[in-house]
C-alpha positions as protocol buffer text, in pm:
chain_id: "A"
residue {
  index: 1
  type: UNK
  ca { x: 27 y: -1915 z: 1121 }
}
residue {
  index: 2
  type: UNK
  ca { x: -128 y: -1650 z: 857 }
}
residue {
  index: 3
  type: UNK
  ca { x: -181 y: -1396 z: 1149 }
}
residue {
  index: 4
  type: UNK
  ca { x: 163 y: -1438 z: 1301 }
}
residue {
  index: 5
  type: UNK
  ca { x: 347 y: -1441 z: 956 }
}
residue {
  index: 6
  type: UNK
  ca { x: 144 y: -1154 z: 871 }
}
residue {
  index: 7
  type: UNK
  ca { x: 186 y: -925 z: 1212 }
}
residue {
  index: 8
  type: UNK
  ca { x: 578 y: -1026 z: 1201 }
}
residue {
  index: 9
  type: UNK
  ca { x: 821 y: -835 z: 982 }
}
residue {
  index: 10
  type: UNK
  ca { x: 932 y: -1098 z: 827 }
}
residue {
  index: 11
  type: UNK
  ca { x: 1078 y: -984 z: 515 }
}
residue {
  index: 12
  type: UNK
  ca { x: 1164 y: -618 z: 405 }
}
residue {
  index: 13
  type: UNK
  ca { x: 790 y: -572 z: 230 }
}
residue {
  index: 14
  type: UNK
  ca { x: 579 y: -814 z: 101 }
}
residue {
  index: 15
  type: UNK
  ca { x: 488 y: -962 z: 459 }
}
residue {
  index: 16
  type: UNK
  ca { x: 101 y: -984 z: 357 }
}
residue {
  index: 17
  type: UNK
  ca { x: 220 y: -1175 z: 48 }
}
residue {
  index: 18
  type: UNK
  ca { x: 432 y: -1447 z: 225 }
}
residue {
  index: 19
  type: UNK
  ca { x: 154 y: -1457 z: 520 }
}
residue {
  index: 20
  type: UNK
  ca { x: -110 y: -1604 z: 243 }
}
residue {
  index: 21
  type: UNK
  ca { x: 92 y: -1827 z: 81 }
}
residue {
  index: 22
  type: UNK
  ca { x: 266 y: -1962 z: 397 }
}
residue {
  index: 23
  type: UNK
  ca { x: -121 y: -2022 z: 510 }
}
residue {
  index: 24
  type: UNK
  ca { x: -234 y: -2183 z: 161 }
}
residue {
  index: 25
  type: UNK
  ca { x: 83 y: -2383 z: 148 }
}
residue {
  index: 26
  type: UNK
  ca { x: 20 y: -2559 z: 469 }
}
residue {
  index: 27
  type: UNK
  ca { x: -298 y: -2628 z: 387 }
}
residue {
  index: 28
  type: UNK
  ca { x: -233 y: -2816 z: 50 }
}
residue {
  index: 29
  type: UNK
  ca { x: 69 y: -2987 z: 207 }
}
residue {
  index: 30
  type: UNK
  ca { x: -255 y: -3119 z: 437 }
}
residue {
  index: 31
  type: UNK
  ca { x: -464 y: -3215 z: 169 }
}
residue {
  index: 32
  type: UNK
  ca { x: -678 y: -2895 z: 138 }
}
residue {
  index: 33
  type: UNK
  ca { x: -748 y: -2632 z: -81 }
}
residue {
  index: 34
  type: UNK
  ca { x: -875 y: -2244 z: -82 }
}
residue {
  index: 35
  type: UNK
  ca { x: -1197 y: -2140 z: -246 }
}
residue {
  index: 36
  type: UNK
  ca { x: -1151 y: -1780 z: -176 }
}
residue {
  index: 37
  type: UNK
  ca { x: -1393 y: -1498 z: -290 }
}
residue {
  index: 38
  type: UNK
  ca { x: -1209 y: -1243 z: -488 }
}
residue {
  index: 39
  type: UNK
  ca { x: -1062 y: -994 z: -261 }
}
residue {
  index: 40
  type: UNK
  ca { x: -1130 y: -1184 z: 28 }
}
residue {
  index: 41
  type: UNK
  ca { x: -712 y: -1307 z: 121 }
}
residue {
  index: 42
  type: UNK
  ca { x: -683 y: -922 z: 103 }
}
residue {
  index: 43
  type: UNK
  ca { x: -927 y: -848 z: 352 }
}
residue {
  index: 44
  type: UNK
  ca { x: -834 y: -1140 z: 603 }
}
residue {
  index: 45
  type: UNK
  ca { x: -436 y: -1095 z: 558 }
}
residue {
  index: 46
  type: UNK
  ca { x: -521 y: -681 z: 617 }
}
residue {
  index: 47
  type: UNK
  ca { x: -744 y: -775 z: 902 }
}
residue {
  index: 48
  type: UNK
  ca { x: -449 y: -1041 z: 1093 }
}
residue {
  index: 49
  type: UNK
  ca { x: -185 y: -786 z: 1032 }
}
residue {
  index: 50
  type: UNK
  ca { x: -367 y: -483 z: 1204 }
}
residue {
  index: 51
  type: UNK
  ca { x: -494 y: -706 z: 1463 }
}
residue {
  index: 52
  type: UNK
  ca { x: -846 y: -671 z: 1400 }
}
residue {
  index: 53
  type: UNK
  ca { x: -903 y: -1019 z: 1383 }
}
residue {
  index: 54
  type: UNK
  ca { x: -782 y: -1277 z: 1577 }
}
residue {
  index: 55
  type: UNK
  ca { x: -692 y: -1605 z: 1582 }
}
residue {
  index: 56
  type: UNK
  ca { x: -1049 y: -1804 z: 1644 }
}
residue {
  index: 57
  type: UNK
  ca { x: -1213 y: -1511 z: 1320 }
}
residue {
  index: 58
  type: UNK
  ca { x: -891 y: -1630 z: 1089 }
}
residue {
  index: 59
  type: UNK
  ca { x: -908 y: -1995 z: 1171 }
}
residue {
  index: 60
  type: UNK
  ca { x: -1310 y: -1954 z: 1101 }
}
residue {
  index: 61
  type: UNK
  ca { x: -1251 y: -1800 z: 797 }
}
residue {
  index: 62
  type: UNK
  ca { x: -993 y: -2022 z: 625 }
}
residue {
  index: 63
  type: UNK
  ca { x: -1226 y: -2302 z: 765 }
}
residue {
  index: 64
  type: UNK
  ca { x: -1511 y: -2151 z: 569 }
}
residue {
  index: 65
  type: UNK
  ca { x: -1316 y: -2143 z: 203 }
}
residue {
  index: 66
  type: UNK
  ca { x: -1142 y: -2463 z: 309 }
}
residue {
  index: 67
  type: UNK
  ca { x: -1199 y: -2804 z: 50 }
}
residue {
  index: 68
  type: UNK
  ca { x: -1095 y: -3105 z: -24 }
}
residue {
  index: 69
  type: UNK
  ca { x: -799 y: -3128 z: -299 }
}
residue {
  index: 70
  type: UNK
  ca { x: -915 y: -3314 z: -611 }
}
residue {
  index: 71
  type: UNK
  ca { x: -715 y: -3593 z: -641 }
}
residue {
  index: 72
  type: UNK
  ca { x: -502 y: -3617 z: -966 }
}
């Protein structure tokens, strides 16, 4: 989802933007949550939009900063 919402011109600007929180909304609707290095969305959302990584490198990566939600 964060590669197509991020290659697809979506909105007017701001397509990076909406790509990362479209991807980090789905995953805490699923129970997870992103422990991202700093700059590190930046990199991956820059990398999906010019194609320079694909689906199986994105998937891998959110897997990587992917945890558990603390429950309230």
């Amino acid at each position: 989802m964060l590669q197509t919402l991020a290659r697809l011109p979506c909105l007017e600007h701001s397509n990076a933007a909406f790509a990362w929180a479209g991807a980090e909304a789905f995953l805490a609707l699923r129970g997870h949550r992103l422990d991202v290095p700093p700059k590190g969305a930046a990199v991956l959302v820059r990398e999906a939009a010019a194609a320079t990584a694909g689906v199986a490198h994105v998937a891998h990566q959110l897997r990587a900063w992917t945890r558990p939600a603390e429950n309230p």
